[in-house]
N, C-alpha and C positions, 0 to 999 in steps of 0.2 A: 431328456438329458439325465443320464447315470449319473451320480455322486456315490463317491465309495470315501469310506471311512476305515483306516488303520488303527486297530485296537491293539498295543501292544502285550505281548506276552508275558504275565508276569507269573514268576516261581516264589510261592508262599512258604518254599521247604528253608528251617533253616539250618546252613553246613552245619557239620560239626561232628563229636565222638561223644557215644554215652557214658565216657569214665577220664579219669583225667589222674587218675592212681588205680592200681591194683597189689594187694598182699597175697602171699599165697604161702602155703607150707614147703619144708624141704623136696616133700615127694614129686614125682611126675604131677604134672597139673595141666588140664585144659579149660583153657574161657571163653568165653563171646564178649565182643563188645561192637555197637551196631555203629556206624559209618553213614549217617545223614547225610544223602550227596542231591547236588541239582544240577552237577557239570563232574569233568574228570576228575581223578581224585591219586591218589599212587601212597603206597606204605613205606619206610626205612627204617633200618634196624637205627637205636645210635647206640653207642660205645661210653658208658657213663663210668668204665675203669674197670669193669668186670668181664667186658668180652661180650659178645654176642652171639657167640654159636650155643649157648644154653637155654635160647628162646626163637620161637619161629612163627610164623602167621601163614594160613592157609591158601593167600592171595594178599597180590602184592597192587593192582591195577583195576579200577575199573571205572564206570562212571556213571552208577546211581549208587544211591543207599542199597546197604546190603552189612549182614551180618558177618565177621570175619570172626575166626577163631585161632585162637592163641596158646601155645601149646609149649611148655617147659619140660625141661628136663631135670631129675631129681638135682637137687645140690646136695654134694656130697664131702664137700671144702671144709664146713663148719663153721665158716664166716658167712652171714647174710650177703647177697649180693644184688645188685641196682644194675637195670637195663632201662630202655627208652623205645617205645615206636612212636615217631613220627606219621601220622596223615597229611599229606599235602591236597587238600581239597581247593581246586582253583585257587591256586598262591598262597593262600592259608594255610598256618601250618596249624594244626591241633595235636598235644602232645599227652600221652599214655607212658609214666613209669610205673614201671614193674617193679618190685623190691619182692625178693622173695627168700624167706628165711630161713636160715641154717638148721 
């Protein structure tokens, strides 16, 4: 007589983003910041009043950990200005502002 035993599967990773701010100078700039995943995961720009086509990420989906990079465009305005990315890692959101100065 077999007896079988169900060990469930458990994930030790924990979600998350390894920044939770980032400063940068006026010029062009690129960064990394790494994406702790144990399920899917998805990027969004947000709009914190300065627009968002002056910053961009390398990938937008995926679903493990994995390195993404982060990539500006000089500011050329004179005033500092404040973006936002969002990771949504299974329903969580972990949030990355950018301020990057004039």
């Amino acid at each position: 007589d077999a007896t079988s035993t169900h060990v469930p599967i458990i994930s030790y990773i924990s979600n998350g983003i390894s920044a939770s701010d980032y400063t940068s100078t006026a010029s062009n700039e690129s960064f990394e910041i790494k994406i702790t995943a144990n399920t899917n995961w998805s990027l969004s720009k947000v709009d914190l009043g300065d627009g968002i086509t002056w910053f961009d990420s390398n990938k937008v989906l995926g679903n493990s950990s994995y390195y993404i990079r982060i990539s500006l465009l000089e500011n050329t305005s004179g005033i500092n200005r404040q973006g936002q990315i969002t990771v949504t890692i299974g329903g969580v959101d972990f949030d990355l502002t950018i301020l990057q100065l004039a």
